[in-house]
C-alpha positions as CSV (number, residue, x, y, z in Angstrom):
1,X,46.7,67.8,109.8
2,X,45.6,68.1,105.6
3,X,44.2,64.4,104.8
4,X,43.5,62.9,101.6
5,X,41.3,59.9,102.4
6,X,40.9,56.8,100.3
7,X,38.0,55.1,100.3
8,X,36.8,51.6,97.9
9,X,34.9,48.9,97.3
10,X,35.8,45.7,94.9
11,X,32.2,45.1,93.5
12,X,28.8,45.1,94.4
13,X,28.6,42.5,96.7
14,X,30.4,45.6,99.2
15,X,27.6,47.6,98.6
16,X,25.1,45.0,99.3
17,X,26.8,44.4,102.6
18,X,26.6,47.6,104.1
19,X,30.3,49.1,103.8
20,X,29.8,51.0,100.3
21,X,31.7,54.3,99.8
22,X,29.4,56.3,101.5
23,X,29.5,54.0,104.2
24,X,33.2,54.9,104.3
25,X,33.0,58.2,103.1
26,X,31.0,59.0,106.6
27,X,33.4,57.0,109.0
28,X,36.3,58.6,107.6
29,X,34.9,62.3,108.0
30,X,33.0,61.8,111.5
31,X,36.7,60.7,112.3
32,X,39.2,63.6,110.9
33,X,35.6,65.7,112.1
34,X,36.7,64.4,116.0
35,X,40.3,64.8,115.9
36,X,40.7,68.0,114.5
37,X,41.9,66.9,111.0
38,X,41.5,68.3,107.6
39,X,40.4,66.2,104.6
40,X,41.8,68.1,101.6
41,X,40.9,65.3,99.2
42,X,38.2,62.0,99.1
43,X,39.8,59.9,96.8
44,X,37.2,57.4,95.5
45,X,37.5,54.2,93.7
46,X,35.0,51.7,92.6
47,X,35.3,48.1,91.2
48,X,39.3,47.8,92.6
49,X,40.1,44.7,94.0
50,X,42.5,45.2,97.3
51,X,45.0,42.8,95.8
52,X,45.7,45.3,93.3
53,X,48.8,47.0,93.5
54,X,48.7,50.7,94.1
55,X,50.5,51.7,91.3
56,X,47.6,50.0,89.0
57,X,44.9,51.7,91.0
58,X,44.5,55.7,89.8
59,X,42.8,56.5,93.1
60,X,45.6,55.3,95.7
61,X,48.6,56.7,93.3
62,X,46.8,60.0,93.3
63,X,46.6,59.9,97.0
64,X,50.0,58.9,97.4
65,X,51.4,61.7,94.9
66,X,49.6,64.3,97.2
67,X,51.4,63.1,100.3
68,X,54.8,62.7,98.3
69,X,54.1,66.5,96.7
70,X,53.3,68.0,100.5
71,X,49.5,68.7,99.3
72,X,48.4,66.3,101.8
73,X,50.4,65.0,105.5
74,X,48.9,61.7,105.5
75,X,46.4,59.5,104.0
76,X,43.4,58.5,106.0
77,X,41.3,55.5,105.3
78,X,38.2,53.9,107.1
79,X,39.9,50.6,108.0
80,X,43.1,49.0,106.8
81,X,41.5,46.6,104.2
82,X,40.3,49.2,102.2
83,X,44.0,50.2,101.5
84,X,44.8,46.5,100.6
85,X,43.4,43.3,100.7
86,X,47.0,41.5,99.7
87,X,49.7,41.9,102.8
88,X,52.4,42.5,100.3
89,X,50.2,45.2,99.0
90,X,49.3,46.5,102.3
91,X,53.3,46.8,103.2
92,X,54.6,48.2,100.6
93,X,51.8,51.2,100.4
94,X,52.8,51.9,103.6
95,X,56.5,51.9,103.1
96,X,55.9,54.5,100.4
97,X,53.5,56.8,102.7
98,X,56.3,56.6,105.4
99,X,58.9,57.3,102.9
100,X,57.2,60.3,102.1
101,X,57.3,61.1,105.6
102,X,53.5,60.8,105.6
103,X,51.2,59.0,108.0
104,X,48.2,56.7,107.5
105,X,45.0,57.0,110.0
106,X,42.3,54.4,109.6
107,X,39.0,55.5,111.2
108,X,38.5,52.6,113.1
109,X,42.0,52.3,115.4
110,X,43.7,55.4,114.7
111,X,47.1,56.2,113.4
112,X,49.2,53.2,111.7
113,X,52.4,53.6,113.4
114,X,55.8,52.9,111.6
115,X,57.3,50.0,112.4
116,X,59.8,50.6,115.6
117,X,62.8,48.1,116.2
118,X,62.4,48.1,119.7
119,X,58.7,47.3,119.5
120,X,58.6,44.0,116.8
121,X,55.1,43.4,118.1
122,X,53.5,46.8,116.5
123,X,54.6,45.4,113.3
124,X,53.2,41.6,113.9
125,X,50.1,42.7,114.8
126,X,49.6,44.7,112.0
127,X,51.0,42.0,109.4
128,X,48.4,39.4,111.5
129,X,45.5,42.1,110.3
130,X,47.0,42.2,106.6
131,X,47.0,38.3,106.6
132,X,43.6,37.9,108.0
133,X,42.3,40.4,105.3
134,X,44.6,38.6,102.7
135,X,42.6,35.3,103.4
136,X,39.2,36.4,104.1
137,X,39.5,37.5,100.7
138,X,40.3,34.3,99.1
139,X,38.3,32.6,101.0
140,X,35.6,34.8,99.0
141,X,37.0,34.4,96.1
142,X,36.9,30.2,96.7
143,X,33.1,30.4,97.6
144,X,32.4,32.2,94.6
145,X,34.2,29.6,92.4
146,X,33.3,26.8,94.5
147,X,29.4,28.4,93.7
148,X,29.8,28.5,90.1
149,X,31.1,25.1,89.6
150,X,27.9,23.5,91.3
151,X,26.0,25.9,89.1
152,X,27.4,24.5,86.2
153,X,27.5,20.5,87.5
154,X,23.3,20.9,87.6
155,X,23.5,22.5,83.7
156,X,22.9,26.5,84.9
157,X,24.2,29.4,83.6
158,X,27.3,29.7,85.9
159,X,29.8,32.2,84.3
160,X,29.9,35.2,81.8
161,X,27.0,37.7,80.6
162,X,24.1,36.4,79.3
163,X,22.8,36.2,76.0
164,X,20.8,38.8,74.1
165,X,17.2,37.7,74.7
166,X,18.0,36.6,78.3
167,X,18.7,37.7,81.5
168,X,19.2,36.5,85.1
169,X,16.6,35.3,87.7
170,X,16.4,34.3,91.0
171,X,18.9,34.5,93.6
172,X,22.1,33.0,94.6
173,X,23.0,29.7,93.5
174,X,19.4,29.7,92.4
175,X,19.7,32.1,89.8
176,X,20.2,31.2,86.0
177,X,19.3,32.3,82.6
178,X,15.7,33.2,81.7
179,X,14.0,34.4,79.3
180,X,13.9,38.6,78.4
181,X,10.5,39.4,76.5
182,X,12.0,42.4,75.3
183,X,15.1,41.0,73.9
184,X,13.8,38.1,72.7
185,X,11.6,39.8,70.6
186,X,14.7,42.1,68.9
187,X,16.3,38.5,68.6
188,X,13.8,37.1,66.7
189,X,13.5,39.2,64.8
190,X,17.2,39.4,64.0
191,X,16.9,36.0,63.0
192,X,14.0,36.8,60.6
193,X,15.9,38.9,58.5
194,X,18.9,36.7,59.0
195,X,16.8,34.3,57.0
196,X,15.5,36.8,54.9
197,X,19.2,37.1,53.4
198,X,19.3,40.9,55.0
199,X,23.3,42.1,56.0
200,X,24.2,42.7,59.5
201,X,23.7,46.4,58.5
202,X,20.5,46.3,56.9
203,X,19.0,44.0,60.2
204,X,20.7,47.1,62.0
205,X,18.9,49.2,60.8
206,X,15.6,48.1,60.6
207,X,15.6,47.7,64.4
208,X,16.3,50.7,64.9
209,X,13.5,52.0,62.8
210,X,11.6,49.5,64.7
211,X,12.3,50.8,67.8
212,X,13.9,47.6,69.0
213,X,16.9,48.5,70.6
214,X,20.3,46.6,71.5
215,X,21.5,45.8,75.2
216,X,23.9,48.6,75.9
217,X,24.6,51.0,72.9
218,X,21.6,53.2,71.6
219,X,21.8,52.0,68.0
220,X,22.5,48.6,66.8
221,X,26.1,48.4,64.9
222,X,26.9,45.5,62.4
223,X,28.7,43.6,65.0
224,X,26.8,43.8,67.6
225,X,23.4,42.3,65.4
226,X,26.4,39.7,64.0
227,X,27.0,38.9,67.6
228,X,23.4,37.8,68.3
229,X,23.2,35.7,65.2
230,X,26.2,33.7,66.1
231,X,25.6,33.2,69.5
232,X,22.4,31.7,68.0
233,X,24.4,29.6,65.8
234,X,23.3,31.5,62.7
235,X,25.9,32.8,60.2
């Protein structure tokens, strides 16, 4: 059967803990490899969350389009929480694969049968999986928020990207704002010229002459060196 298989991961923290796409992209192609399937397509998506619905995620609608165009007979994924993460997510993506007279393998059980009126159990087992999924994820999401609000209760740096001149050290809980040598260095000098009466353009410039560059971009902009100064409560 011609496959299109859908593999993802929400953030880092996947990566971290062992299941990143290549992870996935192996379990899904040992498994069409072992019973004699085809993948036509690996469909890859990176920073998704699995409450998202699939018409908001580019990956799974192009997956779905192949199955509803007859480029692909089903859509293979490496477990069932990779399709969704959200149960009314997880059922409706379904639905539409089965419309489409598609059908949906995950490499660790198999084939996701459609639901059968004379069996009500197929489908409560697999609703129990999308509602374990479903809270496992908001359970992460709790820890998370839970982590950042003690963070900010003992005065650390809990949410949002830190300031030019900074970055982040330590670990976990543990980790906060600290000092960047390199970027403190461009800030300061920012400031300098700030005081010197120089425009956002001129500073701009000058670090770049300098050889000081900004965070992200390869030449500092107007805004950007603006951004700095009022974040250091400099007009």
């Amino acid at each position: 059967m011609r496959l299109v298989a859908y593999i993802r991961v929400s953030g880092a923290g996947q990566v971290s803990d062992g299941y990143g796409l290549a992870v996935q992209e192996k379990a899904v192609k040992a498994w069409a490899k072992a019973h004699g399937h085809r993948i036509v397509r690996m469909v890859r998506e990176e920073g998704v969350s699995g409450a998202t619905d699939a018409l908001d995620r580019p990956g799974l609608s192009e997956a779905l389009l192949m199955i509803r165009e007859g480029d692909a007979e089903g859509l293979l994924i490496p477990r069932l929480d990779r399709l969704a993460r959200a149960l009314t997510v997880q059922e409706a993506t379904l639905a539409i694969v089965w419309r489409d007279n598609g059908h949906v393998f995950t490499a660790d059980t198999g084939e996701v049968h459609q639901d059968d009126p004379d069996d009500p159990m197929r489908t409560a087992m697999r609703q129990v999986v999308g509602v374990f999924a479903e809270l496992d994820r908001r359970m992460v999401v709790k820890r998370l928020r839970d982590g950042r609000a003690a963070k900010q209760a003992s005065g650390r740096k809990a949410v949002g990207a830190y300031a030019y001149g900074t970055h982040g050290e330590g670990e976990g809980r543990d980790r906060d704002s600290a000092p960047n040598p390199a970027e403190a260095a461009a800030r300061d000098r920012i400031l300098q010229l700030r005081a010197e009466g120089k425009s956002y353009r001129a500073i701009g410039e000058i670090l770049d002459a300098e050889g000081l560059p900004p965070r992200r971009a390869a030449t500092w902009s107007a805004m950007t060196v603006r951004s700095v100064c009022q974040k250091a409560g400099v007009a």
